[in-house]
FILUM-469958 format. One line per 8 residues: number of its first residue (from 1); for each residue x, z, y of C-alpha. Coordinates in nm, 4 decimals, always signed. Layout:
! residues N
NUM	X/Z/Y ~ ...
! end
This chain:
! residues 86
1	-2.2602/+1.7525/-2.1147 ~ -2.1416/+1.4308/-2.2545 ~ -2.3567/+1.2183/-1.9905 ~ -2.2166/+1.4410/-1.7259 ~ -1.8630/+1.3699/-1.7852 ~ -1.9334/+0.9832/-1.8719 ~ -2.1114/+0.9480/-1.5743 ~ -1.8194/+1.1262/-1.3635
9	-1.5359/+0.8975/-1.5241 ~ -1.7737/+0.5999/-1.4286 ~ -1.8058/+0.6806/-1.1064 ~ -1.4437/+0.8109/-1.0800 ~ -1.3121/+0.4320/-1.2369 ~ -1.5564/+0.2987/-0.9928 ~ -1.4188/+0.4667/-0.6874 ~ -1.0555/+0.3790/-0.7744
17	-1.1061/-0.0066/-0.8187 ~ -1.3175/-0.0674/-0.4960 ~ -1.0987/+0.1542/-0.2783 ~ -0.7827/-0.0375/-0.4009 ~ -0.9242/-0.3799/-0.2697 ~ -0.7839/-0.4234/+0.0633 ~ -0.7805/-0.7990/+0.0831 ~ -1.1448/-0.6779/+0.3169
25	-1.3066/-0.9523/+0.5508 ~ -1.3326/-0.5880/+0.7120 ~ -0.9615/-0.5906/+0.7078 ~ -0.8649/-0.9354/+0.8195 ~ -1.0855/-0.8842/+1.1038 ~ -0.8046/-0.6404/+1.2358 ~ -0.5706/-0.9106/+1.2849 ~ -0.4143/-0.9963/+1.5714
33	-0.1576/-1.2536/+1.6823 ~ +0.1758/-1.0362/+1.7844 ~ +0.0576/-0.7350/+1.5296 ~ +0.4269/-0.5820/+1.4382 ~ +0.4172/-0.6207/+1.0314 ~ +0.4391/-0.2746/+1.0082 ~ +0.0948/-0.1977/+1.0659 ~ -0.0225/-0.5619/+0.9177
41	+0.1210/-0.3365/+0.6128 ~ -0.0601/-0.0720/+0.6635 ~ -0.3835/-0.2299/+0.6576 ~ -0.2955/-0.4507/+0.3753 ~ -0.0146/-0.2923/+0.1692 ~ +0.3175/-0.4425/+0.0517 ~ +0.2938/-0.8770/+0.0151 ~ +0.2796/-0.9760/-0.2881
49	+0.5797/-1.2519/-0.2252 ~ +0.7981/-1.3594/+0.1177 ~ +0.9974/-1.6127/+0.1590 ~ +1.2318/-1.6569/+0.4733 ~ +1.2037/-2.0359/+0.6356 ~ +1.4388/-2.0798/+0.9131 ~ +1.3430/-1.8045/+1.1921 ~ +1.0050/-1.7143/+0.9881
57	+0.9345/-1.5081/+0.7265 ~ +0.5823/-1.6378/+0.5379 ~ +0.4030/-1.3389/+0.3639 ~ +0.1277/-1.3595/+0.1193 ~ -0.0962/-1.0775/-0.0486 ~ -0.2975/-1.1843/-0.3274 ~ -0.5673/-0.9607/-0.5202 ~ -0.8043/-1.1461/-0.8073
65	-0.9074/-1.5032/-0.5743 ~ -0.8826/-1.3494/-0.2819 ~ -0.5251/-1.4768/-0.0546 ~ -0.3506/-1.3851/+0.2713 ~ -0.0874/-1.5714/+0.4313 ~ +0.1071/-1.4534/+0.7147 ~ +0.4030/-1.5974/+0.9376 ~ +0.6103/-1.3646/+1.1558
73	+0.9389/-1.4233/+1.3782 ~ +1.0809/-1.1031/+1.4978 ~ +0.8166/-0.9379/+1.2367 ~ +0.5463/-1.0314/+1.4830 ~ +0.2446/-1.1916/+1.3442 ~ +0.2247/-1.5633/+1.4626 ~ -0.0195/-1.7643/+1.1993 ~ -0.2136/-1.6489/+0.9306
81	-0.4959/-1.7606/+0.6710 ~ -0.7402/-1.6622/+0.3926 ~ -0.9292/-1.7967/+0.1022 ~ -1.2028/-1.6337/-0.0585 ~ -1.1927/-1.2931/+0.1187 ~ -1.5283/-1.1230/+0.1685
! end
């Protein structure tokens, strides 16, 4: 019985960290120049950090080594980057 429910928590923990990743090159494939940033948050969730810089906003999402930067004006995407997403 003890196997059982170690085996279920492992799988369970296992589940839960892999389904939280969403810095995806599955993801950033989805991208598109004039996305609104409401859906560029629904793929990717909340930034970590934005700063405003003059009529941009620059948005970045960070998750272990893996980065995403974004620029909108008039919250439409207009640049954006990665490093070390897979």
């Amino acid at each position: 019985m003890s196997k059982k429910l170690t085996l279920l928590i492992g799988l369970t923990c296992f589940l839960f960290l892999t389904g939280c990743n969403k810095l995806t090159q599955e993801n950033y494939n989805k991208l598109q120049m004039g996305m609104e940033r409401s859906k560029v948050e629904s793929i990717f969730g909340k930034p970590s950090d934005c700063q405003n810089i003059m009529s941009a906003t620059s948005c970045n999402w960070s998750q272990g080594d893996a980065n995403l930067k974004i620029q909108f004006v008039d919250n439409k995407v207009v640049t954006y980057f990665a490093n070390n997403i897979k």
